[in-house]
Backbone as ProteinMPNN parsed JSONL, in Angstrom:
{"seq_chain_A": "XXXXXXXXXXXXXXXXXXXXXXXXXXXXXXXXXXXXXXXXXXXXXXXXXXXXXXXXXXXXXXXXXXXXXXXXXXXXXXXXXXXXXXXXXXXXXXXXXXXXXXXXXXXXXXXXXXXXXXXXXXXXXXXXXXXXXXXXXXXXXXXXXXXXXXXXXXXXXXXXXXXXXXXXXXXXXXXXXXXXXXXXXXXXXXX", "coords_chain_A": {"N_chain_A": [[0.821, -1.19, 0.0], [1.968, 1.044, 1.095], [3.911, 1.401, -0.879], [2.39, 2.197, -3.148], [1.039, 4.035, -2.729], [3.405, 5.673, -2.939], [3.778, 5.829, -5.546], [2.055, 6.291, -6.971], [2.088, 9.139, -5.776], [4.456, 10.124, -7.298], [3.9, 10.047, -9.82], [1.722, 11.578, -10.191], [2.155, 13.676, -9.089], [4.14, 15.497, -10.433], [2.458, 16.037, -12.653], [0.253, 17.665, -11.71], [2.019, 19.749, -10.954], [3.017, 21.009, -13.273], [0.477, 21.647, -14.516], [0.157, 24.464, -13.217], [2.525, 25.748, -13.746], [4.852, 27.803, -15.256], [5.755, 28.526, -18.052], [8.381, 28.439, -20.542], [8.788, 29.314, -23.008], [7.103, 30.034, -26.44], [5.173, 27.62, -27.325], [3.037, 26.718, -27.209], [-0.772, 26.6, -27.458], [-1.802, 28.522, -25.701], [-0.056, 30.061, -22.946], [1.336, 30.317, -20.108], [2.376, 32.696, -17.896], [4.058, 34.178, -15.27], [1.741, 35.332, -13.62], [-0.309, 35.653, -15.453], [-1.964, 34.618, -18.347], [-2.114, 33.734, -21.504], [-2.8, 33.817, -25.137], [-2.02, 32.36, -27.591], [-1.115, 32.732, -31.173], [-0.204, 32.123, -34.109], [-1.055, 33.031, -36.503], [0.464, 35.153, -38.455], [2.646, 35.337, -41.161], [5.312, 33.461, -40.461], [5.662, 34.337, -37.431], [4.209, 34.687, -33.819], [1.782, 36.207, -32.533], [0.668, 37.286, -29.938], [-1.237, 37.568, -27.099], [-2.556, 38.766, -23.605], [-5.175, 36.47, -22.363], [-7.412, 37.003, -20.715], [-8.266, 39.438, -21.665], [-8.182, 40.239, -24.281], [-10.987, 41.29, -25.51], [-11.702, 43.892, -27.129], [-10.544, 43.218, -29.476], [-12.202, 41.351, -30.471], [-14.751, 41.098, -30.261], [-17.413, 42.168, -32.548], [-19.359, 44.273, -31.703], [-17.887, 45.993, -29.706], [-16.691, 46.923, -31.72], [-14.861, 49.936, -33.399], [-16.901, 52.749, -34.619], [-16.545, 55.063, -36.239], [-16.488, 55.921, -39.726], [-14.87, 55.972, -42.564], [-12.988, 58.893, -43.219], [-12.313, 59.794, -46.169], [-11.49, 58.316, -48.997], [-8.318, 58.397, -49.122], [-8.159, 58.105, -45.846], [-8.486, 55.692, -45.244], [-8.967, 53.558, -43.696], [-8.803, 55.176, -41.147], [-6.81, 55.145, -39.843], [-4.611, 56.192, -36.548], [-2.685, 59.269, -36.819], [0.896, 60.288, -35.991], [-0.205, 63.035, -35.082], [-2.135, 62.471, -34.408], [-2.611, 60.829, -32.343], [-0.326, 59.775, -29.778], [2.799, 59.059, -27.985], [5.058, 59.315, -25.488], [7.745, 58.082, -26.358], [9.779, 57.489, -24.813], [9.422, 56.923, -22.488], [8.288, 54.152, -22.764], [10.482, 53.123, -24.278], [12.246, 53.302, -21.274], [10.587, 51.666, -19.689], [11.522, 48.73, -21.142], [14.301, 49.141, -20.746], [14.45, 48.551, -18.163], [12.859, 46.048, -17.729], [14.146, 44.043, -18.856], [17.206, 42.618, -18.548], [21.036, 43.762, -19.004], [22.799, 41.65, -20.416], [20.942, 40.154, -20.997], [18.924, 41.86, -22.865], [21.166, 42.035, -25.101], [21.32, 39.317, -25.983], [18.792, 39.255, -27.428], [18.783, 41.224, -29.154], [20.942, 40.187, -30.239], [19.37, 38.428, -31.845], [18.372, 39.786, -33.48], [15.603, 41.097, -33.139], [12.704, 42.003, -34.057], [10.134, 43.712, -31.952], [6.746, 43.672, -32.056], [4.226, 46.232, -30.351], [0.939, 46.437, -29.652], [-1.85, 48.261, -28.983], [-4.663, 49.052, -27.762], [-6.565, 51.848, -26.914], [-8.621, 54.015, -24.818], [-10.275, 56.856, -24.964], [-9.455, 58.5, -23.478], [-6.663, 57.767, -23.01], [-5.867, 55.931, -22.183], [-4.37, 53.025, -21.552], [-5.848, 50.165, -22.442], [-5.505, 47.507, -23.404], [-2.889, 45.316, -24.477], [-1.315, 43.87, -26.98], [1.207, 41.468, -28.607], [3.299, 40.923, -31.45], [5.812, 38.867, -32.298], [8.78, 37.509, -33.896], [8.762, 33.773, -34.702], [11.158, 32.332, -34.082], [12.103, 33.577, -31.263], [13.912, 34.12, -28.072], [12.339, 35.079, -26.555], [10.77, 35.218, -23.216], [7.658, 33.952, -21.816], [6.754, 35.258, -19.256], [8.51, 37.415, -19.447], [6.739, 38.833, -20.834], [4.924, 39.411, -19.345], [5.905, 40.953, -17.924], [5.974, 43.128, -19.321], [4.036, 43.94, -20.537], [2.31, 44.341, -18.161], [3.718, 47.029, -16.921], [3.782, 48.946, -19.216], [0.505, 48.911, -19.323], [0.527, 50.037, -17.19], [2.012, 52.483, -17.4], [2.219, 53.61, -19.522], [0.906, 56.337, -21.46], [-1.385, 57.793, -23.398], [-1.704, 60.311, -25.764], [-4.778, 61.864, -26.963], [-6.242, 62.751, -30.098], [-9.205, 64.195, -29.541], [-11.555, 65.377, -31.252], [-11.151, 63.761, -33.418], [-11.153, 60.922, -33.219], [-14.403, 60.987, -32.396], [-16.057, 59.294, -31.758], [-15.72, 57.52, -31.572], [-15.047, 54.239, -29.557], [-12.729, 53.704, -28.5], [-9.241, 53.321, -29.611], [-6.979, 51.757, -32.219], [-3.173, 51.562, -31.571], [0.197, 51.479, -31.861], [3.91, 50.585, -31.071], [6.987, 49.934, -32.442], [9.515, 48.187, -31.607], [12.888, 47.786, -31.945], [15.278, 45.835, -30.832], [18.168, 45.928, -31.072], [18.837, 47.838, -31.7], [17.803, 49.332, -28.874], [19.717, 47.952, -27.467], [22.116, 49.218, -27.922], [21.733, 51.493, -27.094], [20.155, 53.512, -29.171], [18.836, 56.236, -31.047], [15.494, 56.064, -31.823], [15.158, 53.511, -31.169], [12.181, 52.41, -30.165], [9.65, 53.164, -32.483]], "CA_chain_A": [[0.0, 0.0, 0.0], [3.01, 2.179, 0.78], [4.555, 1.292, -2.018], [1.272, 2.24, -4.333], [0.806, 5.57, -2.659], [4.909, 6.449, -3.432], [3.726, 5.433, -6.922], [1.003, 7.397, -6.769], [2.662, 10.727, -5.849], [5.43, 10.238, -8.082], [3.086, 10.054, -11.086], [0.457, 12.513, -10.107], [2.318, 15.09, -8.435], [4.802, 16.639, -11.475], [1.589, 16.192, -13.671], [-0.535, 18.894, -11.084], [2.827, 21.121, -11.383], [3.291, 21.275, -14.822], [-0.708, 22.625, -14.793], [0.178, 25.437, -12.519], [4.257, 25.853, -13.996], [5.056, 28.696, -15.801], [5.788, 28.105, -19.359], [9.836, 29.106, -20.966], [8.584, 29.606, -24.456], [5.688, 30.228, -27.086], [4.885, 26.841, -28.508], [1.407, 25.817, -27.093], [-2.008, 27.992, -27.824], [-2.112, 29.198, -24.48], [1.21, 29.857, -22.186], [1.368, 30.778, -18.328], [3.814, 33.127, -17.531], [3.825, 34.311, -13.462], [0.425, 35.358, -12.876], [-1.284, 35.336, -16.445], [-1.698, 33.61, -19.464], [-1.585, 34.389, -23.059], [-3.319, 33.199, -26.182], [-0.934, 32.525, -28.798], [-1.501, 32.453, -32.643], [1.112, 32.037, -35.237], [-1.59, 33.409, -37.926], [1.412, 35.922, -39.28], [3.775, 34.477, -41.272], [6.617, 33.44, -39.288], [5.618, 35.351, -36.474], [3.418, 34.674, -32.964], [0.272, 36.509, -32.328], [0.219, 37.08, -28.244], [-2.237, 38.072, -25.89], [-3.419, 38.025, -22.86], [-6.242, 35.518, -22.191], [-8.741, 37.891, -19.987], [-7.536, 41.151, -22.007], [-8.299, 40.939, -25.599], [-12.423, 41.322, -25.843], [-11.612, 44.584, -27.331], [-10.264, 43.062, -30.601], [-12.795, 40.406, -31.041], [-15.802, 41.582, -29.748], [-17.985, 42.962, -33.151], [-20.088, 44.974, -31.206], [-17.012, 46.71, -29.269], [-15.434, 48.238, -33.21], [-14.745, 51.393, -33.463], [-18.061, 53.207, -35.472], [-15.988, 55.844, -37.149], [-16.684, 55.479, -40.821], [-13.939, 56.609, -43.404], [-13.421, 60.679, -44.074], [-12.238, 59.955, -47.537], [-10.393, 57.272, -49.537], [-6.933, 58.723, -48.011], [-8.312, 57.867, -44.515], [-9.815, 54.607, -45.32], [-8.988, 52.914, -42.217], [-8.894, 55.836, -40.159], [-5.911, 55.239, -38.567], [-3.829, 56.871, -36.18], [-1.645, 59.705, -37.383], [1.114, 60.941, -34.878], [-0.545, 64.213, -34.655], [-3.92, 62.396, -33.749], [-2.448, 59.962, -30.984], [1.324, 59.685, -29.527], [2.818, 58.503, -26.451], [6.564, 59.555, -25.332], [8.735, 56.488, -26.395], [11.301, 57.433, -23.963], [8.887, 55.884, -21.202], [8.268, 53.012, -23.292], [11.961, 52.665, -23.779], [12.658, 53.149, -19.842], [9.928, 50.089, -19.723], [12.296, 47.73, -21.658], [15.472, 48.769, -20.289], [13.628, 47.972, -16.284], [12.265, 44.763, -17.834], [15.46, 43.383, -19.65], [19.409, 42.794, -17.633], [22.04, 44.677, -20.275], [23.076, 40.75, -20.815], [19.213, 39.851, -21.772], [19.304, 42.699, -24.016], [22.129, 41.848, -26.055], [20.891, 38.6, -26.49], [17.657, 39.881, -27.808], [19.44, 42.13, -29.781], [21.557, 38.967, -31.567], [18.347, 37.796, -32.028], [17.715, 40.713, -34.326], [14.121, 41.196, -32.848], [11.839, 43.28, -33.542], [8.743, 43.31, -31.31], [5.966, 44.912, -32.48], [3.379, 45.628, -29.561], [-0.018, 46.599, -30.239], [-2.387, 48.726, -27.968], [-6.301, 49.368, -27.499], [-6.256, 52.885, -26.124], [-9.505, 54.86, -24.821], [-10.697, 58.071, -25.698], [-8.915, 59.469, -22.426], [-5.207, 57.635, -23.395], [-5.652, 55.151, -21.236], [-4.229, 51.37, -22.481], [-7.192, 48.721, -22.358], [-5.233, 46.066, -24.089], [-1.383, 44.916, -25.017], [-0.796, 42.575, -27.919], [2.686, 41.602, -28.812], [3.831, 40.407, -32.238], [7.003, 38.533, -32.759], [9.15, 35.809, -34.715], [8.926, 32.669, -34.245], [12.576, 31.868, -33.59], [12.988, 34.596, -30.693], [13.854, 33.224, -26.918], [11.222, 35.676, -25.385], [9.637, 34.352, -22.625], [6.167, 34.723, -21.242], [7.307, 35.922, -18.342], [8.527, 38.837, -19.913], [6.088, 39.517, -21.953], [3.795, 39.316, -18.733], [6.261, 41.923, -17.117], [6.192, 44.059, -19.939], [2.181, 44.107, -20.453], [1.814, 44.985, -17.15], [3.889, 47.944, -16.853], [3.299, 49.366, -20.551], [-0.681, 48.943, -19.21], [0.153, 50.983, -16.436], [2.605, 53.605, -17.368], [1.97, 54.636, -21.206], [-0.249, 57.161, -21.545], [-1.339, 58.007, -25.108], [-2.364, 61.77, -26.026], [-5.444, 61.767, -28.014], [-7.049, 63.983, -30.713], [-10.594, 63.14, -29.363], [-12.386, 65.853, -32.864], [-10.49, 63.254, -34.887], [-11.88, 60.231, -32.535], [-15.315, 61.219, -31.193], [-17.494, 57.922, -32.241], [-15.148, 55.865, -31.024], [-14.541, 53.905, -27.647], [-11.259, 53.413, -28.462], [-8.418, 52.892, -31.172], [-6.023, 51.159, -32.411], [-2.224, 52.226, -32.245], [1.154, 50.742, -31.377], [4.863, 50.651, -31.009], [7.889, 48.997, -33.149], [10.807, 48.025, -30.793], [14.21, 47.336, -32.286], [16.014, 45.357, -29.737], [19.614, 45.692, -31.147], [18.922, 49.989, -31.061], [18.003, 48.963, -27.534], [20.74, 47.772, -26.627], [22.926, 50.221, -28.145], [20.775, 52.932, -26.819], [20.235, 54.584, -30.158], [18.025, 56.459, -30.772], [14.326, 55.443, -32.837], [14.926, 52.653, -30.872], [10.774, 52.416, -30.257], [8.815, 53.762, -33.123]], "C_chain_A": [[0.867, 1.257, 0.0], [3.532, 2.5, -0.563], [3.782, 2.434, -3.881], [0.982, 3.9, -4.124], [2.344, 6.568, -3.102], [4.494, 6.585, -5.124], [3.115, 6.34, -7.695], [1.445, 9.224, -6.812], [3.228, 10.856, -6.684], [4.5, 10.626, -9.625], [1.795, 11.49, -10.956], [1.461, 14.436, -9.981], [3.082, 16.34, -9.467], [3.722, 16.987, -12.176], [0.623, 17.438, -12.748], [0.602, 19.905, -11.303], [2.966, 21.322, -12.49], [1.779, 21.853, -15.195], [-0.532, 24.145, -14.469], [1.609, 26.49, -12.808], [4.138, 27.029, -15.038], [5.77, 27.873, -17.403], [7.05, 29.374, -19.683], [9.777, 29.515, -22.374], [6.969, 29.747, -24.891], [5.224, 29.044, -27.905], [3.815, 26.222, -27.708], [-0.095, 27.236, -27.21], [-2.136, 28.239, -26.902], [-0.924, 28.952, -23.404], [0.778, 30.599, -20.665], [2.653, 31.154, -17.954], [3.602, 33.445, -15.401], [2.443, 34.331, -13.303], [-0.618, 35.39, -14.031], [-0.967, 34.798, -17.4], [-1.843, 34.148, -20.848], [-1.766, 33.057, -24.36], [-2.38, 33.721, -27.32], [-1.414, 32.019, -29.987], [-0.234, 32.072, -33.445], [-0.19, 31.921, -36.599], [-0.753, 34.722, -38.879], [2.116, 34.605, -39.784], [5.24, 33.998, -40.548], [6.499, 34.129, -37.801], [4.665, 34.813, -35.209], [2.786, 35.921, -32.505], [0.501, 36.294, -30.7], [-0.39, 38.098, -27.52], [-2.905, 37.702, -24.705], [-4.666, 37.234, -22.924], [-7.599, 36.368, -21.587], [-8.52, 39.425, -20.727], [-8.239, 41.732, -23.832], [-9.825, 40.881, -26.314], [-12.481, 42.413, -26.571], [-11.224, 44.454, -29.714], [-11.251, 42.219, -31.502], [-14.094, 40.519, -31.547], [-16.5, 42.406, -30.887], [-18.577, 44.217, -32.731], [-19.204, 46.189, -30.254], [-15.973, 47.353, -30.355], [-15.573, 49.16, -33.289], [-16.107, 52.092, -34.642], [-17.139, 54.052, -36.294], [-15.806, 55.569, -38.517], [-15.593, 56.208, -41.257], [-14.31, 57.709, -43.584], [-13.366, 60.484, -45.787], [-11.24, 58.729, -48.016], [-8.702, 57.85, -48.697], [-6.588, 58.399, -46.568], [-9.185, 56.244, -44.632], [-10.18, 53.524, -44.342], [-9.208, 53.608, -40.863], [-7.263, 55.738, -39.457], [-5.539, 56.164, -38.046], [-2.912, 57.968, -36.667], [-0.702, 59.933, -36.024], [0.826, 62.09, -34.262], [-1.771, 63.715, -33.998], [-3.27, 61.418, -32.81], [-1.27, 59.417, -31.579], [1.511, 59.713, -28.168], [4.32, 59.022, -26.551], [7.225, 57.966, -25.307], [9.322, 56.689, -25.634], [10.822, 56.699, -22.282], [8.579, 54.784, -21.467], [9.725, 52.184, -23.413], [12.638, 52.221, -22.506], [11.893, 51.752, -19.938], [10.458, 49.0, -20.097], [13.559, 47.733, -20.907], [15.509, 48.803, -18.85], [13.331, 46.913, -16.401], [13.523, 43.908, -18.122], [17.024, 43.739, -18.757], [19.873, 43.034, -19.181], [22.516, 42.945, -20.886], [21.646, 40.069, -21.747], [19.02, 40.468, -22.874], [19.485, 42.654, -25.207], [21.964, 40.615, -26.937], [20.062, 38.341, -27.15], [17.657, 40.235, -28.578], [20.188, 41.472, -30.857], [20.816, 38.156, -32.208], [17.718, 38.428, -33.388], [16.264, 41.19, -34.239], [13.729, 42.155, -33.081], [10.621, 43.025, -33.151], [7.798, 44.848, -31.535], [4.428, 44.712, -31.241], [2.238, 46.619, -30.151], [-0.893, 47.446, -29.077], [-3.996, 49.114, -27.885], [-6.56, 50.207, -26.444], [-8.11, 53.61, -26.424], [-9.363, 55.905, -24.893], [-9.503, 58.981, -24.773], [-7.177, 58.813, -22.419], [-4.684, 56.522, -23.028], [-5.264, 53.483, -21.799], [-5.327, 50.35, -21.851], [-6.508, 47.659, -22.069], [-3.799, 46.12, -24.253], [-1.492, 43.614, -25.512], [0.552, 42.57, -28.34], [2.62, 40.598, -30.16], [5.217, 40.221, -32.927], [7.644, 37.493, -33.61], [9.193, 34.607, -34.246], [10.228, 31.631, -33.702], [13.321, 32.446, -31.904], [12.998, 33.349, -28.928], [13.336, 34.217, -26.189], [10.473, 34.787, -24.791], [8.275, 34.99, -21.95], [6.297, 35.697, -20.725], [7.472, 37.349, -18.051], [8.128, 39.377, -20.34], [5.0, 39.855, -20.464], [4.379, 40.648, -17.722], [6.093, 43.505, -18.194], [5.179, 44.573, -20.325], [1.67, 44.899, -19.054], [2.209, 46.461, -16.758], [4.063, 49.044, -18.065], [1.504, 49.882, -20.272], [-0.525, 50.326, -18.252], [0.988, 52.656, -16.048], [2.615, 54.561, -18.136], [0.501, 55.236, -21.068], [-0.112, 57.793, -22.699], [-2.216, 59.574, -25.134], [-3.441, 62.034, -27.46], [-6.348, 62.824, -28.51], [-8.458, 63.784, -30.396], [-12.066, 63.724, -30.38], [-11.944, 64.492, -33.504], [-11.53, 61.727, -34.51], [-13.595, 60.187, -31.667], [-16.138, 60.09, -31.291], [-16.557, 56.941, -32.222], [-14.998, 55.607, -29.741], [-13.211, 53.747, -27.539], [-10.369, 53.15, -29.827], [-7.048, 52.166, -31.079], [-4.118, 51.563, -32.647], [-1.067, 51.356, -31.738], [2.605, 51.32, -31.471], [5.663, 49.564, -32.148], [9.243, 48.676, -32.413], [11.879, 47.217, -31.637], [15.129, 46.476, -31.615], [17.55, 45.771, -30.009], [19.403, 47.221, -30.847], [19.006, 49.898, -29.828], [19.163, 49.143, -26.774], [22.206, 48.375, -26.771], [22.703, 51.288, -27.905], [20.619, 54.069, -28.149], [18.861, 55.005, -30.844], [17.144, 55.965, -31.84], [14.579, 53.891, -32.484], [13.019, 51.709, -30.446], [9.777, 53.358, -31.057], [7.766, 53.353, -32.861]], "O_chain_A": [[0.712, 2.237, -0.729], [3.562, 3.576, -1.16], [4.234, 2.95, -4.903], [0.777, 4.75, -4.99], [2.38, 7.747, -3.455], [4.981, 7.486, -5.807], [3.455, 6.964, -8.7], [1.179, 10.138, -7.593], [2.828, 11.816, -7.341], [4.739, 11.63, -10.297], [1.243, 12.096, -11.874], [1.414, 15.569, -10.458], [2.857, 17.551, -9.447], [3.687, 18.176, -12.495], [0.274, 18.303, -13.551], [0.257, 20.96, -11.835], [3.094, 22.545, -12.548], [1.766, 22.563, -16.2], [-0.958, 25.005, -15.239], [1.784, 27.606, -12.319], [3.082, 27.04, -15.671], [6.159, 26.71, -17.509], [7.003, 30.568, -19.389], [10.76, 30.061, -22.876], [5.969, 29.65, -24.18], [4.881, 29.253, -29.069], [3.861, 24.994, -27.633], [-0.099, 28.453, -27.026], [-3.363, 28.327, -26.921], [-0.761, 27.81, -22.974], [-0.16, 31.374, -20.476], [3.662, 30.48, -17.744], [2.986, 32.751, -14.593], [1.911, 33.325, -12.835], [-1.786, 35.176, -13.709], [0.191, 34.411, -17.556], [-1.52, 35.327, -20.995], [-1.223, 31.962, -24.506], [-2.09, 34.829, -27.771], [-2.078, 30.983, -29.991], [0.74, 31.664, -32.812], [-0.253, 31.012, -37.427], [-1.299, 35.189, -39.878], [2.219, 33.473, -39.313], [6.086, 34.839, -40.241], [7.538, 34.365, -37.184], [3.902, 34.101, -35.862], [3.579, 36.729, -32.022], [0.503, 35.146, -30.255], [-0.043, 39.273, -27.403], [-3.629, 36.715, -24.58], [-5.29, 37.57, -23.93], [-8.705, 36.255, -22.116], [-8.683, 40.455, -20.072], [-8.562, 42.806, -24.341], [-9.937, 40.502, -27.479], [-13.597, 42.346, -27.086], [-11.499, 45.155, -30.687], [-11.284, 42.224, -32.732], [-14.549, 40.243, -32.657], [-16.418, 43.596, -30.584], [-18.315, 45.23, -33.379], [-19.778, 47.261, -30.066], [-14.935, 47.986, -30.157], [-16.759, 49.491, -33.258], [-15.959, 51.58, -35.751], [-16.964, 53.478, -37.368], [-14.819, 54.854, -38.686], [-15.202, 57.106, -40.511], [-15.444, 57.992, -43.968], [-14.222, 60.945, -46.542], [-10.308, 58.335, -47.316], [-8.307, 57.394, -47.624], [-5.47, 58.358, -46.053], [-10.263, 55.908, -44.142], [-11.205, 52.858, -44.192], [-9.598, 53.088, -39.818], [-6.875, 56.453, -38.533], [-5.816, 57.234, -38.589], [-1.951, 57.35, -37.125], [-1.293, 59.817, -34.95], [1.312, 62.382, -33.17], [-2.384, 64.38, -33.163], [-4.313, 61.223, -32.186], [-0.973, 58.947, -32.678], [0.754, 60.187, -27.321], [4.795, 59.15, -27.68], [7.164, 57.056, -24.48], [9.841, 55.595, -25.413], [11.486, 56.214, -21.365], [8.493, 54.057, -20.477], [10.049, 51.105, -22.917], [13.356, 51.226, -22.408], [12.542, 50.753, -20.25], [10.02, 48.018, -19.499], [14.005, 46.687, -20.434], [16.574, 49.078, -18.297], [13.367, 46.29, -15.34], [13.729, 42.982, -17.338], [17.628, 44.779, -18.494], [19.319, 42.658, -20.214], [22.598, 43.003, -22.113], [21.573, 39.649, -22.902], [18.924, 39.821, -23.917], [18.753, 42.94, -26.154], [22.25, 40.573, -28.133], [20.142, 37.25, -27.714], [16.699, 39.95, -29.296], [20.22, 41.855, -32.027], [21.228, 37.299, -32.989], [16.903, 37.904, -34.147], [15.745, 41.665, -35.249], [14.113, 43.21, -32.576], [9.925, 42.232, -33.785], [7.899, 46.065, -31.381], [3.745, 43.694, -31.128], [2.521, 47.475, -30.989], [-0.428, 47.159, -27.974], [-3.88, 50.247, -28.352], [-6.762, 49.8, -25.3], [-8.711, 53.727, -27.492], [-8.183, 56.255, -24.912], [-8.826, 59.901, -25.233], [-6.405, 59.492, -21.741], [-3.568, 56.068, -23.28], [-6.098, 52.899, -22.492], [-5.344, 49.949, -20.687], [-6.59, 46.956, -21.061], [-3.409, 47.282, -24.134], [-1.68, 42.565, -24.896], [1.111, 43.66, -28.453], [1.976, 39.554, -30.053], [5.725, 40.964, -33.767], [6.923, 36.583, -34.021], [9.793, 34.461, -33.181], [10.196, 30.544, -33.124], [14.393, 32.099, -31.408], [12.4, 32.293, -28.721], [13.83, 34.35, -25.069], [9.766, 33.903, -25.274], [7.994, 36.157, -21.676], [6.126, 36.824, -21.188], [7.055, 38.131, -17.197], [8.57, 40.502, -20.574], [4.181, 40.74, -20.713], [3.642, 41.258, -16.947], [6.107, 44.665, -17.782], [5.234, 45.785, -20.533], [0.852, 45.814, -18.97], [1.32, 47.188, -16.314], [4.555, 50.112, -17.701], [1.092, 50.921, -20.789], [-1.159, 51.37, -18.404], [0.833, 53.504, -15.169], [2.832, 55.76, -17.96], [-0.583, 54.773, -20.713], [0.94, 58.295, -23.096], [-3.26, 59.772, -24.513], [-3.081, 62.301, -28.606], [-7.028, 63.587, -27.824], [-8.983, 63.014, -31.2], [-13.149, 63.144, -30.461], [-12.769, 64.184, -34.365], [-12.452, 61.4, -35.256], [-13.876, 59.55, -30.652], [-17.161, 60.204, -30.616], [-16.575, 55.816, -32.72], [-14.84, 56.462, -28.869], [-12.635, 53.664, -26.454], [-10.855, 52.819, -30.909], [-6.279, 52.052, -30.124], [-3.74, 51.827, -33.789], [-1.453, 50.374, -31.105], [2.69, 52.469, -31.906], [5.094, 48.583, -32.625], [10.185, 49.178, -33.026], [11.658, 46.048, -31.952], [16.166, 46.559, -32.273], [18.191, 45.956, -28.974], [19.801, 47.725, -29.797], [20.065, 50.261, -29.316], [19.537, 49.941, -25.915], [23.176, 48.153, -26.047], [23.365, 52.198, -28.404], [20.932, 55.257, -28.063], [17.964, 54.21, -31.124], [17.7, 55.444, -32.807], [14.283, 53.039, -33.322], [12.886, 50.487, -30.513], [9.14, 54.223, -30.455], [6.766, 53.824, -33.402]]}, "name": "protein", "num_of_chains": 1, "seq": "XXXXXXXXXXXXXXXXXXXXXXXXXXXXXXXXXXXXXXXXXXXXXXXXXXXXXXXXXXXXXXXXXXXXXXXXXXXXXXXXXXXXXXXXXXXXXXXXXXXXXXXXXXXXXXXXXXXXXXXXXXXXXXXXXXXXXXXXXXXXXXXXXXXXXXXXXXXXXXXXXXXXXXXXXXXXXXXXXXXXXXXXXXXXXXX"}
């Protein structure tokens, strides 16, 4: 009976940690970094699609799209210009080089990465949402992506034209991070 219950633990017990275990990479549709999780795609080419799991109702959600109809063929998406909504990269920057050791960095950086993150900003500047799109080769881990969501959510603040925006709940805008600029500190390191 001893024997059956050693048997027992041994078999059961890694299989309950490995539910609860944090995840070192992006290769299953849903990863667990410290405290959240993250729905992963690989619908780019070469690239992973990540988002939080409780976060991205904003993208999916028909009934939550932006109403703003096109001004004119030139605007046909509407997007963003930088005169109609802009955030100071240099706090987005600070955000990476607080998240990342100068050795992490570099490695990041030999990686040639570029991470492109994505944002779902209300009328008042405020970030909703953080999506991250990267390559499929890179050694980002959750982890970091779960440190870098969180303080991106709660430090970027986006300055918005809200004539240009008024029939919307929110829009779409983002960042382009360079990692090797990064880590050479140069500048247009986060467009």
């Amino acid at each position: 009976m001893k024997n059956l219950l050693s048997l027992l633990c041994i078999i059961i017990l890694p299989g309950l940690y490995s539910c609860y275990a944090q995840d070192t990479s992006f290769t299953k549709a849903v990863v667990h970094a410290d405290k959240q999780s993250y729905d992963v795609s690989g619908a780019i080419l070469h690239h992973k699609y990540v988002q939080n799991t409780k976060r991205h109702n904003y993208n999916v959600d028909p009934a939550s799209l932006p109403k703003t109809k096109p001004v004119d063929n030139s605007d046909l998406y509407n997007r963003p210009t930088p005169k109609d909504a802009y955030t100071d990269n240099s706090v987005v920057a600070q955000i990476f080089y607080d998240t990342f050791s100068t050795q992490r960095l570099q490695k990041l950086a030999n990686e040639d990465l570029i991470l492109q993150v994505g944002y779902s900003v209300d009328l008042q500047g405020n970030i909703l949402d953080v999506s991250f799109v990267f390559p499929n080769n890179t050694s980002l881990r959750p982890v970091e992506i779960e440190k870098l969501e969180n303080r991106l959510q709660k430090e970027v603040k986006y300055k918005i034209n809200n004539k240009v925006y008024k029939n919307d709940r929110y829009i779409l805008v983002g960042n382009i991070v360079t990692f090797r600029r990064l880590a050479d500190h140069t500048a247009n390191a986060i467009r």
